[in-house]
N, C-alpha and C positions, 0 to 999 in steps of 0.2 A: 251983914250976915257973914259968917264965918263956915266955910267949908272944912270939917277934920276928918271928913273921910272920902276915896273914891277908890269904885269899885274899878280894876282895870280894866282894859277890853278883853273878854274873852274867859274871866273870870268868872265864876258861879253865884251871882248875887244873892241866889237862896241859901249856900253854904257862907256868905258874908255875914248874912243876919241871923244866922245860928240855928236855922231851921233845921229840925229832921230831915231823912230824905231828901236831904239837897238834889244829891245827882239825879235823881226822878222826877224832882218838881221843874229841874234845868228841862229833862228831856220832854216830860211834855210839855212845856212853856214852844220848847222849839217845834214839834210839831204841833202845838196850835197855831202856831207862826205859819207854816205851812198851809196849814187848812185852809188860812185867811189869807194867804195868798191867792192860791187856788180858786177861791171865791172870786176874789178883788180881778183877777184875770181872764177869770170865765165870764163874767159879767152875766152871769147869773143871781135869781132873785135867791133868796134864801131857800124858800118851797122847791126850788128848781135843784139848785147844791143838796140839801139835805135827799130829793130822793136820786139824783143821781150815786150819792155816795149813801144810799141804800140806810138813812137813818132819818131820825123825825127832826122837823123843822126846830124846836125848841130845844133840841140835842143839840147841833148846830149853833142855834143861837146863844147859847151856853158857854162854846165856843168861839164864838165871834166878840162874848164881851169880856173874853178873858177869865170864867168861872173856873180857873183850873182846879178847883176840888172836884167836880163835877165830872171830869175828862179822868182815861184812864190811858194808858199808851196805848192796851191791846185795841180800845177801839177808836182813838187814834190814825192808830196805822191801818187797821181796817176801812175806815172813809177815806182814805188816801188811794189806797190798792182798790180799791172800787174805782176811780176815777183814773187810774191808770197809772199811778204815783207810785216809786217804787222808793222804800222805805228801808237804808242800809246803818247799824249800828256797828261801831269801833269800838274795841274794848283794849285798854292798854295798862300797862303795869302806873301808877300814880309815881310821877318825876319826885 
């Protein structure tokens, strides 16, 4: 098996594969990462996350299996700011 391409670290693998909306699909990709963190450390059940972060369990779950069409940032960072999560964006001129 022959490897001809890798993405480097820290690169936008959704701008690798020529998607629209790269830099959006990056940003919620990273805070879904987040969310499941959050989970993963609360050691809470799903019903339990979902309504402490004030959304329905199959919203969450949606999020937990990686459904990123499904997710939006705004409510994203809203289930995060519910749990106490603070949620800071950097905006820079492209190198």
């Amino acid at each position: 098996m022959t490897i001809k391409h890798i993405t480097p670290a820290g690169a936008n693998i959704f701008e690798e594969l020529g998607l629209p909306d790269a830099e959006n699909l990056k940003l919620r990709a990273q805070l879904m990462m987040e969310v499941r963190r959050y989970v993963e450390e609360s050691g809470l059940t799903q019903v339990a996350a979902a309504k402490a972060m004030k959304t329905t369990q199959p919203r969450l779950n949606n999020v937990l299996k990686g459904k990123i069409e499904k997710c939006t940032i705004d409510r994203l960072v809203q289930m995060l700011a519910e749990v106490g999560w603070y949620v800071s964006i950097k905006v820079s001129k492209a190198a």
